[in-house]
NUNUZA-565852 format. One record per residue (C-alpha): residue in three letters; x, y, z. Coordinates in steps of 0.1 Angstrom, whole numbers, padded with zeros to 4 digits, always signed. Layout:
<sites>
ALAXYZ/...
</sites>
This chain:
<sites>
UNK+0957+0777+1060/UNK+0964+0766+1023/UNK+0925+0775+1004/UNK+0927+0766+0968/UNK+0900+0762+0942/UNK+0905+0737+0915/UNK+0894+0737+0882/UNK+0895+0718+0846/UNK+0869+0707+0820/UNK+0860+0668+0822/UNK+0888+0648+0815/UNK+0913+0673+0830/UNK+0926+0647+0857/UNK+0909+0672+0884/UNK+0905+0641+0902/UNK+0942+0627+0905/UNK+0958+0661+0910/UNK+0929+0664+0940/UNK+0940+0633+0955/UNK+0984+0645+0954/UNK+0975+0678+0972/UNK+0955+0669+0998/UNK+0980+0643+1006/UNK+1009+0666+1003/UNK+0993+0697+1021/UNK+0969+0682+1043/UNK+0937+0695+1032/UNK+0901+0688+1033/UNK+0882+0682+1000/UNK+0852+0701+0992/UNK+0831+0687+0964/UNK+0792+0703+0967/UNK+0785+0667+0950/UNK+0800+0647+0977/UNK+0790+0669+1004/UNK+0753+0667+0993/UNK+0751+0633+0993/UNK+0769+0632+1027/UNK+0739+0652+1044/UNK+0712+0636+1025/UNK+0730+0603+1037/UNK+0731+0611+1071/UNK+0693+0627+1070/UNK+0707+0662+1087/UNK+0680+0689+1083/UNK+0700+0704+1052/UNK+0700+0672+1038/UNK+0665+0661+1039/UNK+0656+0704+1024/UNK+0682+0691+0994/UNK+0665+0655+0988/UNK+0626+0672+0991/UNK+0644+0698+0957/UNK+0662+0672+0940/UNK+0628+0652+0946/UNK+0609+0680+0928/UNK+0629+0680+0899/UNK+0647+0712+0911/UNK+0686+0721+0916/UNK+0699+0729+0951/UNK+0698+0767+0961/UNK+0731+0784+0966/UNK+0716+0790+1002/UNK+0721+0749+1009/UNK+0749+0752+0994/UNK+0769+0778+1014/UNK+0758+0764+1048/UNK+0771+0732+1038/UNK+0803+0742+1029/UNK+0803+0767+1063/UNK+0800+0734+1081/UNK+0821+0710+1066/UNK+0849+0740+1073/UNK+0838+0748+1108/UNK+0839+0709+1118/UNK+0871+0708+1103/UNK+0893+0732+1126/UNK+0929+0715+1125/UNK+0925+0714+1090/UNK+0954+0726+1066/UNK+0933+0742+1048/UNK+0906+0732+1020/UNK+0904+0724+0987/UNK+0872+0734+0963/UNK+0868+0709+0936/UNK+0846+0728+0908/UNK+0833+0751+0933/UNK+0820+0780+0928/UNK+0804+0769+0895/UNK+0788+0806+0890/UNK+0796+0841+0891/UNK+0771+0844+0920/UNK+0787+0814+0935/UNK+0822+0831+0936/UNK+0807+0861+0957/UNK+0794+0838+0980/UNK+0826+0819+0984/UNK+0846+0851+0988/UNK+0821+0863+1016/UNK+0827+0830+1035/UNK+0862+0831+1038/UNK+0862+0866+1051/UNK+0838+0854+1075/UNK+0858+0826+1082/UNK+0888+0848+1087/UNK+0906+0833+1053/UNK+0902+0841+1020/UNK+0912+0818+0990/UNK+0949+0814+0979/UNK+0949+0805+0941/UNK+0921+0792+0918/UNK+0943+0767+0894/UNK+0929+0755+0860/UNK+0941+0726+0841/UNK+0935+0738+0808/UNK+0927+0711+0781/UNK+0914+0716+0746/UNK+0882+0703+0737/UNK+0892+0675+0709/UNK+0916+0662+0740/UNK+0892+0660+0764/UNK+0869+0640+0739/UNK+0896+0620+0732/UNK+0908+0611+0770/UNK+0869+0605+0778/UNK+0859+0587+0754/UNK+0889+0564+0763/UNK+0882+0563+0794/UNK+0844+0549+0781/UNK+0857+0518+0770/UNK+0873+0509+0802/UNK+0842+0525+0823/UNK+0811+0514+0808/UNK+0804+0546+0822/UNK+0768+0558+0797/UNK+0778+0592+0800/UNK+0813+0585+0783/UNK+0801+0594+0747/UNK+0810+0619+0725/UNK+0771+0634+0728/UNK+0772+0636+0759/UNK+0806+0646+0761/UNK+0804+0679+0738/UNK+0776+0687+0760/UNK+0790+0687+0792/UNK+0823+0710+0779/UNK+0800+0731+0764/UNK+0780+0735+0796/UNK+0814+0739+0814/UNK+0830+0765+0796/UNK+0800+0788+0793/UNK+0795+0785+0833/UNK+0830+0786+0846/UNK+0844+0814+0818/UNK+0829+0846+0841/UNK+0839+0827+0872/UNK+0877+0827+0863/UNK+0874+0862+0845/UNK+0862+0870+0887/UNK+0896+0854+0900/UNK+0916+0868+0870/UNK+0907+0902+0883/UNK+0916+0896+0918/UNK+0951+0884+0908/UNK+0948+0847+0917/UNK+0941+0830+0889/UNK+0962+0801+0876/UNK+0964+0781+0844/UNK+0985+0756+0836/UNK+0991+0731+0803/UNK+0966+0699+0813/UNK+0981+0682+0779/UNK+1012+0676+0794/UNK+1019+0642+0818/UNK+1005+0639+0852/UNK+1038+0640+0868/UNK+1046+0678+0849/UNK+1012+0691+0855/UNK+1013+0680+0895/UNK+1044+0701+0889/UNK+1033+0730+0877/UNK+1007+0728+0900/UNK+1031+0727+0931/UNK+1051+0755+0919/UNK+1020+0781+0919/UNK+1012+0767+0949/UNK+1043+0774+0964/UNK+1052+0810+0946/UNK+1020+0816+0966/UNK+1025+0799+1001/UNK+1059+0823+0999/UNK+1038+0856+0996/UNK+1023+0845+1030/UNK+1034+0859+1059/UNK+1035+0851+1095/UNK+1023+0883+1115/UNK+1020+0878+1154/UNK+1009+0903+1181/UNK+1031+0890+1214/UNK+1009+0905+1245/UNK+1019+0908+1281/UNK+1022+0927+1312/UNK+1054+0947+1319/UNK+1076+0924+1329/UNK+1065+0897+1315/UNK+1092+0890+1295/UNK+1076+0901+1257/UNK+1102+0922+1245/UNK+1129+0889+1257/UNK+1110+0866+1240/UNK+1105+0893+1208/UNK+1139+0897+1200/UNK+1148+0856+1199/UNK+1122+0848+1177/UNK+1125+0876+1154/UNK+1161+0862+1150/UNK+1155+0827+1150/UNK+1121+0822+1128/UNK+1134+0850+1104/UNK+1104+0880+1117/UNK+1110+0914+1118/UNK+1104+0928+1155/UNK+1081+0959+1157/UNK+1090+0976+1188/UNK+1076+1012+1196/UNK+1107+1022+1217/UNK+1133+1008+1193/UNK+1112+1031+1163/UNK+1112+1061+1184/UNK+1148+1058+1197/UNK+1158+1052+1157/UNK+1133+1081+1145/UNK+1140+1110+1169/UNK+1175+1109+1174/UNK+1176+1145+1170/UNK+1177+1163+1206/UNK+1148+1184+1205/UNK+1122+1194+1225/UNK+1094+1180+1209/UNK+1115+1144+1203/UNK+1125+1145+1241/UNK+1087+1152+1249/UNK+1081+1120+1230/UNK+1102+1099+1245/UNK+1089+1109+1280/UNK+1056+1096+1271/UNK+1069+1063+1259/UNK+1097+1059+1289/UNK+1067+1064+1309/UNK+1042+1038+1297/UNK+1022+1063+1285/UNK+1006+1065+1247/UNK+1021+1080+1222/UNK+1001+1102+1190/UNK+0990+1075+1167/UNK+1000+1101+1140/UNK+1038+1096+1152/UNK+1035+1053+1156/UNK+1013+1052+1125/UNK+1044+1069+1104/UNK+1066+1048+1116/UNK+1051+1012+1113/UNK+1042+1019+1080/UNK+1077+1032+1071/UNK+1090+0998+1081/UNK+1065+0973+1063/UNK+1072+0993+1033/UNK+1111+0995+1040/UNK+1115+0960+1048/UNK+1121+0928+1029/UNK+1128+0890+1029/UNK+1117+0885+1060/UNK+1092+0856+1068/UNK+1066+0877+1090/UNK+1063+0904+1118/UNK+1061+0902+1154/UNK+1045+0932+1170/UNK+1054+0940+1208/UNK+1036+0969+1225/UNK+1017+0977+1196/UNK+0983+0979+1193/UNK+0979+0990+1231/UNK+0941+1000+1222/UNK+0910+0994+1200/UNK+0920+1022+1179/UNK+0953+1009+1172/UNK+0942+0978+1165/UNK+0921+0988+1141/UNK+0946+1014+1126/UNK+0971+0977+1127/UNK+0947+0960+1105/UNK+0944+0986+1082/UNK+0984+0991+1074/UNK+0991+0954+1069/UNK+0957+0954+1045/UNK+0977+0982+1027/UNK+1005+0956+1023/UNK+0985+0925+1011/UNK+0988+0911+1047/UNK+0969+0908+1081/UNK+0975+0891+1116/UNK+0978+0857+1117/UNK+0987+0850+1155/UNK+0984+0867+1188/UNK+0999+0857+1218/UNK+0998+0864+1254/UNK+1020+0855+1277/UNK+1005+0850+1313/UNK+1022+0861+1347/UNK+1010+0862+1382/UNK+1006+0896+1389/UNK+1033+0893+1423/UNK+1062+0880+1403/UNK+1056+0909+1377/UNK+1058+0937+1406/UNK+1088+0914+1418/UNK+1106+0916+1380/UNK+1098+0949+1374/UNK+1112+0958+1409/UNK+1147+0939+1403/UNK+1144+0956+1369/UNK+1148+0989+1386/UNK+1180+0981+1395/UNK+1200+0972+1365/UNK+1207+0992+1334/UNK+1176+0986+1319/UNK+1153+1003+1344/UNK+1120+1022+1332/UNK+1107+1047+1348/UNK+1082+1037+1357/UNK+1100+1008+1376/UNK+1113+1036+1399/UNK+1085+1026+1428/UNK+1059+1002+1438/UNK+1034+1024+1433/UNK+1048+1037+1398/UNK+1048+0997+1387/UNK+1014+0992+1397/UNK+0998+1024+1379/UNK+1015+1011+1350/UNK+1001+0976+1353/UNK+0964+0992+1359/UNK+0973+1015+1327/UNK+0980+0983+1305/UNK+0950+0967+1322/UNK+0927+0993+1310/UNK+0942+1000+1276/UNK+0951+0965+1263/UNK+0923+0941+1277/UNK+0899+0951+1247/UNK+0926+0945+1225/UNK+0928+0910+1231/UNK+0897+0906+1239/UNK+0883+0917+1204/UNK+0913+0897+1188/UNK+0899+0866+1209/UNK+0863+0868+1196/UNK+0882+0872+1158/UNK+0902+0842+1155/UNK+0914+0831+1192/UNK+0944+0845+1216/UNK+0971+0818+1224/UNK+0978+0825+1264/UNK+1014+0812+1272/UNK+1027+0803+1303/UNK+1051+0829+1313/UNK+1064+0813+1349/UNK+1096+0795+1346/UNK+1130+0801+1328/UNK+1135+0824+1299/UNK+1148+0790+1277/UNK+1113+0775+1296/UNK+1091+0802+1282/UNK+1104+0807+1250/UNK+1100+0768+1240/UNK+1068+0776+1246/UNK+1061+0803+1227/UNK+1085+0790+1199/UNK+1065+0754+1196/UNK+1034+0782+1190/UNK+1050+0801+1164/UNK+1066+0766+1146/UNK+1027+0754+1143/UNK+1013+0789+1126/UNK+1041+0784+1106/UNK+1027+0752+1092/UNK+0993+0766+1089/UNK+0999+0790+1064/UNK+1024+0770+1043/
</sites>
């Protein structure tokens, strides 16, 4: 999801640029104007508290406000993404905005101003007067309302400025060049994005098959426990054997030792276009300690998938699994295979079950073909692909 905040002092061309991106990205425009007038329109409970203020002689509390905005994002789910026209207007405003994307699970990408000086803006409005017959196109008026602008909106981009995200480019130049500029920043940030999935499963259900393809084929780096500790503790000793034990036999490992070596590859690696995690987080504890190390990196999880098998045909893989070279342990007997399957039962449910409340778990079909299931799975990971860029 693509959130960006547009700014520029009357006579910017806020309005035309608005217009190119949500065409070209697919978002949905947020203007508190237009969204006020939509509810007090359509008589909805907010609207008729707004009208009874604006009635008064009052302005509109940020409390209205927010819940607006909450709604017009919540009823807008398949949107790709949203785009703020001159909100927030206040530093209190930019607090608020920041608290709703987090509780949204998104935050805001980029907060771009089109930067004109004041004697152009004058010029371009009054201009724009003569064609208008608009009575608030003179210069009066004008000075007034880019006076009221930059005092309002100078502390809300210092707030952006701090957090890194704020963008400024030349609003003197053509439309064309400034639609530009603004696609380049746009893009610089869309590339910093990065497509994390969580791929859950049963034993035997196929996640560590389906892990490797996609981590060659989408460009992800695949996070697998037992390829870490195989790479880590090639040293025979004791302690490493003792490690591997637990891990060979389904068993958890010391999130001391997993911890270490996660991190050690999200800082190691580069150019890659996500992460896709298989057998890790296995608990709520590792989950937790997941979300804190990609926070660390600037990053989170944007997709978790599940893929669903009938719990016969995983006995049955996991039992033909025993046979070949790529037996487990734990494959060695019926009874081994199901203590194993109760084991990931117990550990993993809460997992996905808190990830589910959070943001949703994609369940995938995982009967059928390998080529069957991974078309699947792949058509999942192509659309969160197009959600963040």
């Amino acid at each position: 999801m693509l959130n960006i905040a547009l700014f520029g002092p009357p006579g910017a061309g806020k309005g035309t640029q608005s217009d190119y991106l949500i065409e070209k990205y697919g978002l949905t425009y947020i203007s508190t104007g237009d969204l006020l007038r939509k509810e007090i329109t359509n008589k909805s409970k907010l609207g008729i508290a707004a009208q009874d203020i604006i009635a008064q002689g009052g302005l509109v509390s940020d409390e209205i406000i927010v819940q607006i905005i909450e709604n017009t994002i919540t009823e807008n789910p398949d949107s790709g993404g949203f785009l703020f026209d001159g909100f927030p207007r206040t530093y209190i405003q930019a607090y608020i905005l920041e608290g709703l994307m987090l509780k949204l699970n998104t935050h805001l990408n980029c907060l771009i101003s089109i930067a004109v000086p004041e004697e152009e803006s004058v010029s371009r409005l009054l201009n724009r007067g003569i064609t208008s017959g608009r009575s608030d196109d003179n210069e009066v008026v004008i000075r007034t309302r880019l006076r009221e602008y930059h005092d309002k909106t100078l502390p809300v981009l210092q707030f952006f400025k701090d957090k890194g995200i704020y963008y400024e480019v030349d609003g003197r130049n053509g439309v064309d060049q400034v639609h530009e500029d603004i696609i380049k920043i746009i893009q610089k940030e869309l590339s910093k994005k990065l497509l994390n999935i969580v791929l859950f499963g049963y034993p035997g259900s196929g996640r560590g098959t389906q892990a490797s393809r996609l981590s060659k084929e989408f460009g992800l780096e695949y996070v697998a426990t037992g390829s870490l500790l195989q790479n880590q503790f090639k040293e025979d000793t004791a302690h490493n054997k003792k490690l591997m034990e637990l891990y060979e036999n389904g068993d958890l490992l010391p999130d001391e030792i997993v911890i270490k070596l996660i991190e050690q590859m999200l800082s190691d690696t580069e150019n890659v276009k996500g992460f896709i995690f298989k057998g890790y987080p296995r608990t709520l504890v590792q989950s937790y300690i997941l979300d804190g190390l990609l926070k660390r990196h600037d990053s989170s999880i944007t997709m978790v998938l599940e893929l669903v098998v009938p719990t016969l045909d995983l006995i049955k893989r996991l039992d033909e699994r025993s046979h070949t070279d790529r037996c487990m342990p734990y494959d060695s007997s019926t009874a081994n295979i199901v203590r194993r399957l109760k084991q990931h039962e117990a550990n993993t449910f809460p997992v996905i079950d808190k990830y589910d409340k959070a943001f949703g778990v994609k369940k995938i079909d995982g009967e059928g073909t390998v080529e069957e299931v991974y078309r699947r799975i792949a058509a999942e990971v192509e659309s969160g692909f197009k959600q963040i860029r």
